[in-house]
C-alpha positions in Angstrom: -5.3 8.6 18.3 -3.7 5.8 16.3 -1.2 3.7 17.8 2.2 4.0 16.4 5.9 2.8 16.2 8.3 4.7 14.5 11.1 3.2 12.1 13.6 4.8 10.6 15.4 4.2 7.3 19.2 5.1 6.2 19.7 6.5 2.6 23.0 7.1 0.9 23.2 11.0 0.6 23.9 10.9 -3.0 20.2 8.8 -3.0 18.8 11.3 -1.4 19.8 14.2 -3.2 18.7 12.3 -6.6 15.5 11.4 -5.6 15.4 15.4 -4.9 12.4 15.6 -2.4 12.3 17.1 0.4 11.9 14.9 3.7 8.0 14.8 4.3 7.5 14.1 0.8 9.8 11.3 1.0 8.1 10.0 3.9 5.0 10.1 1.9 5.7 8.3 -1.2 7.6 5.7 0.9 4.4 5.1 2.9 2.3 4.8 0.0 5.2 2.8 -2.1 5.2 0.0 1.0 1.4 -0.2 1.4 1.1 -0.9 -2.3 3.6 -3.6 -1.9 2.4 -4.7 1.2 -1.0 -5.0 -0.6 0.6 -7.2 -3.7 1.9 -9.5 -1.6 -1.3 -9.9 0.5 0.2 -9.0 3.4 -2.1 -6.2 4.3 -6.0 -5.7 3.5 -7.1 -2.9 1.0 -8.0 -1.0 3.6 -5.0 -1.3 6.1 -3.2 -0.7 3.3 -4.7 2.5 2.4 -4.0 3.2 6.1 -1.0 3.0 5.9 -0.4 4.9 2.9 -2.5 8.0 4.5 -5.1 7.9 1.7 -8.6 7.2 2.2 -10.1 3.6 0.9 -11.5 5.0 -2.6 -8.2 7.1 -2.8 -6.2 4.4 -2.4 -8.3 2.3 -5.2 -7.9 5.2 -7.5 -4.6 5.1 -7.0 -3.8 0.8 -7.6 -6.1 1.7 -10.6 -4.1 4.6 -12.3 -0.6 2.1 -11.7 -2.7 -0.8 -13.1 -3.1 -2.6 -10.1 -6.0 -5.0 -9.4 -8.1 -3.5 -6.8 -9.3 -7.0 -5.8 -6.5 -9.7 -5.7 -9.0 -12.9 -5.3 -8.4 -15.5 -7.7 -10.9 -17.7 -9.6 -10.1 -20.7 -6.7 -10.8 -18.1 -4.3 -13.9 -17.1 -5.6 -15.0 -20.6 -6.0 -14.1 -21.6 -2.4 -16.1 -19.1 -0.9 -19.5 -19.9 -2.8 -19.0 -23.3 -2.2 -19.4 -22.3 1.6 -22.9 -20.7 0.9 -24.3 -23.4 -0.6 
């Protein structure tokens, strides 16, 4: 079993009703709506990303792909530095 901690979240009723999902959905497209972000900002690994967002790894990559998202976020420099190392 996965070890967990619950947070909870307070949204103006009239939010709610607009966004017009029920509750579990909600839950589900915040989760995967903060692991993408979470992802951008290189504050979580593909993977615990997709983790979080309940989706499996290639899932997850399918996903970043349809919204246009890189599926790797190393840079040039990045790329550089680390073949520097295996010479």
């Amino acid at each position: 079993m996965i070890n967990t901690q619950n947070i909870s979240i307070e949204l103006p009723k009239d939010v709610f009703l607009a966004i017009n999902e029920d509750e579990k959905t909600l839950k589900k497209e915040i989760k995967i709506l903060l692991a993408v972000k979470l992802y951008l900002f290189g504050k979580l690994t593909i993977g615990k990303a997709s983790e979080l967002a309940e989706l499996s790894k290639t899932d997850f990559e399918k996903l970043l792909s349809e919204n246009k998202i890189p599926i790797s976020l190393l840079t040039y420099e990045d790329v550089l530095k680390d073949s520097e190392k295996l010479i």
